[in-house]
C-alpha positions in Angstrom: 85.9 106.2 83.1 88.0 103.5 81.9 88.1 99.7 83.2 90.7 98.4 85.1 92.1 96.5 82.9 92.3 99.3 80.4 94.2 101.7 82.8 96.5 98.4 83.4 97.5 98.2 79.7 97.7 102.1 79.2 100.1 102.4 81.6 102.5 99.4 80.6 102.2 100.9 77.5 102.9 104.5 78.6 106.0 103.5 80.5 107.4 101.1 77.4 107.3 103.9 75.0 109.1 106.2 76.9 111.4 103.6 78.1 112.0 102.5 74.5 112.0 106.4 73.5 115.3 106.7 76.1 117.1 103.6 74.9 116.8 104.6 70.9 117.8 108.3 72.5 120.8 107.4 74.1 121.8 104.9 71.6 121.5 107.9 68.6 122.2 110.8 70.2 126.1 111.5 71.4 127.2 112.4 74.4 124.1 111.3 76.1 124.7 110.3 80.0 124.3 106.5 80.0 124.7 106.3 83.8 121.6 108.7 84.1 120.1 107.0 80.9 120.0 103.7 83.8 118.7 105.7 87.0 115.6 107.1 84.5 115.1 103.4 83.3 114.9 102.5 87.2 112.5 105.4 87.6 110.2 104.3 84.7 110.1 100.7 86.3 109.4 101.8 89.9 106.4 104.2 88.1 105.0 101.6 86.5 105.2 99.1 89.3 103.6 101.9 91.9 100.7 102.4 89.3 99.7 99.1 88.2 99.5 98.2 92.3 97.1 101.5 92.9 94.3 100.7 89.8 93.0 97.9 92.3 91.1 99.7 95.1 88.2 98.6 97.1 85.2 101.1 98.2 85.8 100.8 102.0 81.5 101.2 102.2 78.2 98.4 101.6 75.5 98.3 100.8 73.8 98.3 103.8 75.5 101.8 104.6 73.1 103.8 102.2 69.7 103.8 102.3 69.1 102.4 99.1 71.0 100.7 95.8 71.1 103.5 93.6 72.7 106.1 96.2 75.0 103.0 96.8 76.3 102.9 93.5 76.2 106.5 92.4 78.3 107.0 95.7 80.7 103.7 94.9 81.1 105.6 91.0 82.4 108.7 92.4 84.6 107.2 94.3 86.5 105.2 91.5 86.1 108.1 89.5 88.1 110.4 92.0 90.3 107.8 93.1 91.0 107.3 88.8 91.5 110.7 88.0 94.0 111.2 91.2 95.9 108.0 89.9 96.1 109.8 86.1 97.2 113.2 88.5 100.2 111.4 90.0 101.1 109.8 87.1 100.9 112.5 85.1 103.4 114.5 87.1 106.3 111.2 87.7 105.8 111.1 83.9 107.1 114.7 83.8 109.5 114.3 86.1 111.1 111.2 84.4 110.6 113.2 81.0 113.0 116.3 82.0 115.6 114.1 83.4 115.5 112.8 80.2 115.9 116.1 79.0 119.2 117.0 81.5 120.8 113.8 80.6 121.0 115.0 76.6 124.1 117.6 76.9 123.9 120.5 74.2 
């Protein structure tokens, strides 16, 4: 399980490289759909913004709740371990979804 502030920079970097992989691609490549090569870089922008907002989550339980510290925490580490691997799920899948439009906008 990564920190926070790991996941932050992995994604920032995630969504620079592709959006600097797009710009060098429709820069090279010819007949490559600027227009679309704008609506993707929107899309990589709003991803990135919708991520970084959903690494910071709260457990919505205390202490108190569980009858002792360690079933506290072992329940409070499974949660941010779900709720991590659902954000890499998501993520995963808007990256792919950016990636083939990225794919549609290069004409054979």
């Amino acid at each position: 399980m990564a920190s926070i502030r790991k996941t932050k920079k992995d994604i920032r970097y995630a969504c620079g490289d592709i959006a600097a992989e797009l710009l060098i691609a429709s820069h090279i490549i010819k007949g490559f759909d600027k227009e679309e090569s704008n609506k993707i870089i929107n899309d990589i922008a709003s991803l990135q913004i919708d991520a970084l907002s959903k690494c910071s989550f709260d457990y919505d339980k205390s202490l108190g709740d569980f009858e002792n510290g360690k079933e506290y925490r072992a329940a409070r580490h499974a949660y941010t371990v779900a709720a991590f691997r659902k954000l890499k799920e998501e993520m995963a899948t808007r990256m792919q979804e950016i990636v083939d439009k990225m794919n549609a906008a290069t004409k054979a």
